[in-house]
C-alpha positions in Angstrom: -3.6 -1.1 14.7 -5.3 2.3 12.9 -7.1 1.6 9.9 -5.8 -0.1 6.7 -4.2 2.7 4.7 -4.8 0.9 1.1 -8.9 -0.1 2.0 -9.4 3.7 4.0 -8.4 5.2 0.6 -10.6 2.6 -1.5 -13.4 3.0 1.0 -13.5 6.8 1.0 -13.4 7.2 -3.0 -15.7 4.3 -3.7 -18.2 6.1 -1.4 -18.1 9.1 -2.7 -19.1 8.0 -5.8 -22.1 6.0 -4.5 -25.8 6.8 -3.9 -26.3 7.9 -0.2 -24.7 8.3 3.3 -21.8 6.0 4.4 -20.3 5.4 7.8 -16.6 4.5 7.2 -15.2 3.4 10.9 -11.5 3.0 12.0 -10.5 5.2 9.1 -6.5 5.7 8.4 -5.0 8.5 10.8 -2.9 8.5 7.7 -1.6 11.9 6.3 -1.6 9.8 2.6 -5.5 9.5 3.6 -6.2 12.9 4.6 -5.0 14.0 1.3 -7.6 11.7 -0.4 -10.2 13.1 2.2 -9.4 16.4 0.9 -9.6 16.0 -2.5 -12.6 14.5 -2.4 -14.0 17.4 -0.7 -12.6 19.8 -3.7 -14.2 17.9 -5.9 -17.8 18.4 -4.2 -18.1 15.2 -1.8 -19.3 16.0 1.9 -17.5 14.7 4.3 -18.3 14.9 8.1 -15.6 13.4 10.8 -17.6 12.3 13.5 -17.1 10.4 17.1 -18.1 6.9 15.6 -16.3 7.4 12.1 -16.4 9.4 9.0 -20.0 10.2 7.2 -19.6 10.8 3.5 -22.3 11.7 1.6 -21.9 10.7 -2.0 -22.4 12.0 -5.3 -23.0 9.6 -7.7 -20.2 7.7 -10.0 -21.1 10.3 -12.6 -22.0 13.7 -9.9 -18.4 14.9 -8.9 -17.8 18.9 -10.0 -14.4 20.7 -11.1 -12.3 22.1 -8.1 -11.5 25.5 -8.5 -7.7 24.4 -8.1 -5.3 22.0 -8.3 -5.1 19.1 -5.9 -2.4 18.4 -4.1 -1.8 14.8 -3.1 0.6 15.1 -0.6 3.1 12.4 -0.8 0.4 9.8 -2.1 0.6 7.9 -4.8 -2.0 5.9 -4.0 -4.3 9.1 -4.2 -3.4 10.3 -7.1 -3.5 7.0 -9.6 -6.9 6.2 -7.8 -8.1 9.6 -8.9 -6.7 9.5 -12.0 -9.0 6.3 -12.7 -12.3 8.6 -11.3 -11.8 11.3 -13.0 -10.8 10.1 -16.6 -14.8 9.6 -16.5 -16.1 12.5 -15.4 -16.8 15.7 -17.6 -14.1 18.4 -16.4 -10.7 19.2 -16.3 -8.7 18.2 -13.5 -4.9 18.9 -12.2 -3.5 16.2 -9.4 -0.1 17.6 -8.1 1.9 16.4 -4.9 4.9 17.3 -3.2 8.5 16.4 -4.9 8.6 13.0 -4.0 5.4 12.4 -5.8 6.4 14.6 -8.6 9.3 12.4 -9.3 7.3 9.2 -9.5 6.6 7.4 -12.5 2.7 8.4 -14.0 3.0 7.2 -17.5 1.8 3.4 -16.1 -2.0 4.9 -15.9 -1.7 7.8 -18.4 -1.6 4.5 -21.4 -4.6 2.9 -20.3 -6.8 5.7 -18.9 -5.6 7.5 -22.7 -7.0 4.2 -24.9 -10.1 4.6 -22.5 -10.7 8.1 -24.2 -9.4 10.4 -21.3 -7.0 13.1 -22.2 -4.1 13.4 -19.8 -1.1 15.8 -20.0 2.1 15.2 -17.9 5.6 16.5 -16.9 7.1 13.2 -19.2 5.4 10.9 -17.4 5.5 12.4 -14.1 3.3 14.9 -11.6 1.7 17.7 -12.2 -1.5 15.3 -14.1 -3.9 17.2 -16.2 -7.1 15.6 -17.0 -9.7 16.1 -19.3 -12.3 13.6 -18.3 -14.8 11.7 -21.0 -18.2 10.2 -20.1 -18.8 7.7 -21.3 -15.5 5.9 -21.2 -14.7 3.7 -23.9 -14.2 0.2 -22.2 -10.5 -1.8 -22.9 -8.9 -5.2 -22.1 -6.0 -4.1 -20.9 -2.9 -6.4 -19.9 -0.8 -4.7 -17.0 2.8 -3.8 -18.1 4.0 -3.4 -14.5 2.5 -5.3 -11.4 0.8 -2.8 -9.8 -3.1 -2.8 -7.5 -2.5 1.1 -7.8 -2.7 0.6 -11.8 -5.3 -1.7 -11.8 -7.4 0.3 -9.1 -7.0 3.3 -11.6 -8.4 1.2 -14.3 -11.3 -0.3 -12.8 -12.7 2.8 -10.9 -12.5 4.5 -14.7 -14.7 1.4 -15.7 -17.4 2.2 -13.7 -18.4 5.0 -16.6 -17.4 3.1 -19.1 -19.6 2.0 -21.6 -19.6 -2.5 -21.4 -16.8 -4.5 -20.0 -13.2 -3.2 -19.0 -11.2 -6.2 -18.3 -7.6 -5.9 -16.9 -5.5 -9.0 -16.8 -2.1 -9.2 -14.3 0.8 -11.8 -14.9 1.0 -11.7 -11.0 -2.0 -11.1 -8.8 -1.8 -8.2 -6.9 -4.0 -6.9 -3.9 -7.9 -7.1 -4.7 -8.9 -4.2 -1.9 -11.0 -2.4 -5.2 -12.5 -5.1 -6.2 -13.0 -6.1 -2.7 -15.2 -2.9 -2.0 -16.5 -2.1 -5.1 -18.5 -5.9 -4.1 -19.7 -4.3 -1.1 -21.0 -1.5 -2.6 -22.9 -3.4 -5.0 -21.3 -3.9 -8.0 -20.9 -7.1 -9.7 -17.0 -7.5 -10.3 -15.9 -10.2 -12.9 -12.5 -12.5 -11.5 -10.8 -15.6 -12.8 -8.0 -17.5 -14.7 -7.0 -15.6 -18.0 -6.6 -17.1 -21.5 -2.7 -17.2 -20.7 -1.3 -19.8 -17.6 -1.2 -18.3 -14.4 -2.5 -14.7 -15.6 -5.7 -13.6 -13.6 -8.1 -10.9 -14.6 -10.8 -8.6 -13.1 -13.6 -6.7 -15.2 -16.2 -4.4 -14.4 -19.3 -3.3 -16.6 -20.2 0.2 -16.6 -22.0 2.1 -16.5 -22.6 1.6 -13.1 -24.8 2.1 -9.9 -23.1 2.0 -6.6 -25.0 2.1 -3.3 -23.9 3.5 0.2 -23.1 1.3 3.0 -20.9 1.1 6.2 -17.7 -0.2 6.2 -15.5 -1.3 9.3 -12.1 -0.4 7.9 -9.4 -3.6 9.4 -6.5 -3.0 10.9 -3.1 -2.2 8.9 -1.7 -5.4 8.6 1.6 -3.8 6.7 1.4 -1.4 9.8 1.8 -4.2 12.3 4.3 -6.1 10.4 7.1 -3.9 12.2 5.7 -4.5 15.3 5.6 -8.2 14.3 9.0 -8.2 13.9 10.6 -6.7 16.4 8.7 -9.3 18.8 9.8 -11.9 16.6 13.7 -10.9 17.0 13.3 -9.9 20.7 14.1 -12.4 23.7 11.1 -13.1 25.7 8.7 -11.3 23.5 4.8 -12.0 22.9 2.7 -10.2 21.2 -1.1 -10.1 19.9 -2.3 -8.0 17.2 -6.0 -8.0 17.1 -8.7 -7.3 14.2 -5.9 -7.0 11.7 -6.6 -7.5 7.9 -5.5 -10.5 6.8 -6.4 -10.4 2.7 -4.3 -13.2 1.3 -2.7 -10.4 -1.1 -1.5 -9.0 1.9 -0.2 -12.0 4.3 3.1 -13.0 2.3 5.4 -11.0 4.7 4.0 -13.4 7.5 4.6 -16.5 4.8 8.0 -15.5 4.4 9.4 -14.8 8.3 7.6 -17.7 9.3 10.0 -19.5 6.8 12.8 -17.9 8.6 12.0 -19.2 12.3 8.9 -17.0 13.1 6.7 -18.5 15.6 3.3 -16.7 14.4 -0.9 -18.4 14.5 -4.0 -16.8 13.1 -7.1 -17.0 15.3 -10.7 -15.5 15.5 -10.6 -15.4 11.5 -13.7 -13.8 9.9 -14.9 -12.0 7.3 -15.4 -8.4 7.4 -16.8 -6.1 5.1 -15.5 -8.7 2.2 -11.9 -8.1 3.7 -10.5 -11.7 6.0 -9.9 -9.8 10.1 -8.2 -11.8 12.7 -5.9 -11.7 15.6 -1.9 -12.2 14.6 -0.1 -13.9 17.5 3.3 -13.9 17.7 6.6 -15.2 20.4 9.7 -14.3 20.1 12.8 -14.9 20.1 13.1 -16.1 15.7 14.6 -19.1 16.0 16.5 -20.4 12.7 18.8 -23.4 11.9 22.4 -22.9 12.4 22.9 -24.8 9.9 21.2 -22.7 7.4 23.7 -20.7 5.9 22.3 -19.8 2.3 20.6 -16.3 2.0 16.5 -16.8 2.2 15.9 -15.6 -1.5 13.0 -13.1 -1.9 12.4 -12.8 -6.0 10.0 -13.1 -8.9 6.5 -13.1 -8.7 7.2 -12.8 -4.6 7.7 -9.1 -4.9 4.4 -8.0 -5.8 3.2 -9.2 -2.4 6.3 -7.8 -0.5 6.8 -4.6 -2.1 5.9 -2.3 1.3 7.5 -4.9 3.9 10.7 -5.2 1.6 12.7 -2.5 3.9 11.5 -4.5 7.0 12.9 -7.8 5.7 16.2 -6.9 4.5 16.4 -5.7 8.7 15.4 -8.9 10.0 17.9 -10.9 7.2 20.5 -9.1 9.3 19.4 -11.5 11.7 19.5 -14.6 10.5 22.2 -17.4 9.7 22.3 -16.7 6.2 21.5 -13.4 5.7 18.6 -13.0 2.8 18.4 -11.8 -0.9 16.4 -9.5 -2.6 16.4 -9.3 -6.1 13.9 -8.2 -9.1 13.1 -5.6 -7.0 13.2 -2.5 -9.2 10.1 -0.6 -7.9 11.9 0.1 -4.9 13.9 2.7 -6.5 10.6 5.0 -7.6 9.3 5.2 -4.4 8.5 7.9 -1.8 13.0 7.1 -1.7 15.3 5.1 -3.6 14.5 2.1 -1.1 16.9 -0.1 -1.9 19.9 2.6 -2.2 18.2 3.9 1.9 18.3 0.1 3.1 21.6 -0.1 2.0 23.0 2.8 3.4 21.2 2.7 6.8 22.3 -1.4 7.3 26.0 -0.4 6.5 25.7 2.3 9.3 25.2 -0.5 11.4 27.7 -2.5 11.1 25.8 -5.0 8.8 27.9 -6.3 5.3 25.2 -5.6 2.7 25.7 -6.1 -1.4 23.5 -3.5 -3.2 22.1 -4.7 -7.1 20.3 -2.4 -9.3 16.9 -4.8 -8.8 17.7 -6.0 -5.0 20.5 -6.4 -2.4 21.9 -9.0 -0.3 22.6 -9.0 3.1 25.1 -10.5 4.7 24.7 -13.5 7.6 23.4 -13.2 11.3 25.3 -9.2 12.5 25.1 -7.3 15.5 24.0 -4.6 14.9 25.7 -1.3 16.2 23.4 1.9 16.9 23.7 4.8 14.3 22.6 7.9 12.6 20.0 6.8 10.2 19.2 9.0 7.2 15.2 8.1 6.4 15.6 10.0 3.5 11.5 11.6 4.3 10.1 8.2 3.8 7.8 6.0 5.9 8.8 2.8 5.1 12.7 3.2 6.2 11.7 5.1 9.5 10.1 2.6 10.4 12.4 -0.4 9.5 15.4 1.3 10.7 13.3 2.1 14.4 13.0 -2.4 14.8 16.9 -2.5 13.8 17.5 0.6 16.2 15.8 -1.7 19.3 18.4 -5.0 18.4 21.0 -2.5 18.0 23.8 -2.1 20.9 24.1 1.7 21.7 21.8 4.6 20.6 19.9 5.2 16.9 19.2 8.4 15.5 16.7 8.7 13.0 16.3 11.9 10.6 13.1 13.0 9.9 11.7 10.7 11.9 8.2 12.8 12.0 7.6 11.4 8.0 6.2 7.9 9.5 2.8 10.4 9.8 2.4 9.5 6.2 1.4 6.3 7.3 1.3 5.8 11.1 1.3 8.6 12.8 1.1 6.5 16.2 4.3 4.8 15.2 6.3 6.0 18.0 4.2 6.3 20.6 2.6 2.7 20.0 5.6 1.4 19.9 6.9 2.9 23.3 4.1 1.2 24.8 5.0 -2.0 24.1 8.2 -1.9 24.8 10.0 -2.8 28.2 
């Protein structure tokens, strides 16, 4: 698999703002990545692609310098609140942009807390174009998240780091730790537990702080294999091993829930990586379920934090089973690169599958056959990619527009998955 698009991002920003040289290897062939690459590089980070990975020298947390324009994030959202976070601290105005899909997504989730922290941010009404007037220091906050969200906390934390004392963020439901993760690596001490409330967990960084270069062997994208996963779960006769594959426990609950639904999936050569779990993901197909089972497998509450990317994928392979599968407080979906839920729908009843939509979720109908069609992606990753599994159970031929918009993400999609395929 290429590079973990959530820890390339992470890796390349938290560098940047340490002292010295870092290798970063198996970086993301990502286009959301290459837009954090090159931002950075506006902002006064050198960054050198070379044979055995990328070489960033970096600045400082403090040492980053006002582009001469605007920088344009592409279609990443992951980009732009991570920035947002760096650049609250940092003396200089600053405008984040992106193309209209990013415009249209919801900003006002980081503008609050990066605002009480003392940065000064303007906005379209919550939404893209961001302008920024940093502040340094930072004032430090303890900040409870409104929405579940690793992109809000990120944002948070990385503003901490030129803070003056402890900024605390506390999450009802945990959500990936890839910041905390590699902020660790790079030296700084990163606060974790239980919060004052039952079953909230917090993490806190003190600022201001020192970060120091190092290497870092980015894992592969374990929400990038979990199509391939899938379709050799639901094929006849398939087998399939996916090696050196992040396996963070915020990331795994896709492989919790299939294996739930019949997936025959082991873990093996686990170890530890750069502070991020690596392993091999083994996996035989065909799913087998009971046919006995016929109640939906239910996918809700604090479950959707840990599903939010894969949540396209699964409503595909609850086409599949006995009795079908639910998906419900699942709002998030509909502010993403696409109204995901309203593009799942749509695509599954092109084929042939009986599919209830909700405003939070949907519900799909039992075990269908699926019939090839003419898949609208709608320019996002995610429903390329889901509808391209459904397309290879499907009888007959699927067409899928603007297919080239899984670059975002995994611009090998198609050709990896070619290979694999008899």
């Amino acid at each position: 698999m290429p590079g973990d698009k959530s820890i390339s991002h992470r890796a390349a920003m938290i560098a940047a703002l340490a002292n010295g040289t870092s290798l970063i290897r198996n970086f993301s062939t990502s286009e959301d990545c290459a837009a954090t690459l090159r931002c950075l590089e506006q902002l006064g980070v050198s960054i050198a692609r070379k044979s055995d990975g990328l070489v960033i020298k970096g600045v400082g947390a403090r040492g980053l310098r006002a582009p001469k324009e605007p920088l344009d994030c592409g279609n990443s959202g992951t980009t732009m609140r991570l920035l947002a976070g760096v650049l609250a601290g940092q003396d200089f105005e600053t405008t984040l942009t992106g193309d209209e899909s990013l415009r249209s997504r919801p900003m006002q989730r980081i503008i609050e807390p990066l605002g009480m922290m003392g940065a000064e941010i303007h906005s379209n009404d919550g939404r893209p174009p961001l302008t920024i007037r940093g502040r340094n220091p930072l004032r430090p906050i303890d900040y409870e998240l409104l929405v579940s969200s690793a992109q809000v906390k990120s944002a948070i934390l990385l503003a901490g780091l030129n803070a003056r004392g402890q900024t605390k963020v506390t999450e009802q439901t945990p959500t990936r730790d890839h910041t905390e993760r590699m902020l660790r690596w790079f030296g700084v001490t990163v606060e974790e537990g239980d919060a004052f409330k039952e079953g909230q967990t917090f993490a806190a960084v003190t600022g201001p702080a020192s970060l120091t270069a190092r290497e870092v062997l980015v894992p592969g994208d374990i929400s990038s294999a979990a199509y391939f996963i899938a379709a050799a779960a639901l094929l006849e006769g398939s087998l399939l091993e996916t090696a050196n594959v992040g396996l963070n426990p915020s990331r795994v609950a896709f492989l919790s829930v299939v294996k739930l639904s019949g997936l025959t999936v082991n873990f093996q050569d686990m170890r530890e990586q750069c502070n991020e779990p690596v392993g091999i993901v083994r996996v035989e197909g065909p799913l087998t379920t009971k046919e006995s089972t016929d109640t939906p497998l239910m996918i809700n509450g604090e479950r959707i934090a840990g599903l939010i990317d894969e949540l396209p994928l699964l409503a595909v392979i609850g086409s599949q089973l006995v009795g079908g599968i639910e998906i419900r407080d699942a709002r998030e979906l509909r502010v993403k690169e696409s109204d995901r839920i309203a593009a799942t729908v749509a695509g599954l009843r092109a084929m042939n599958a009986e599919v209830e939509e909700f405003e939070d979720g949907l519900r799909v109908a039992g075990r269908t056959r699926l019939r090839g069609a003419r898949i609208d992606s709608r320019g996002d990753h995610r429903i390329a990619m889901s509808f391209a599994v459904a397309g290879l159970l499907a009888e007959g031929e699927t067409e899928i527009e603007d297919a080239e918009c899984v670059s975002v993400s995994f611009p090998e999609f198609f050709e990896l998955l070619e290979s694999v395929v008899e």
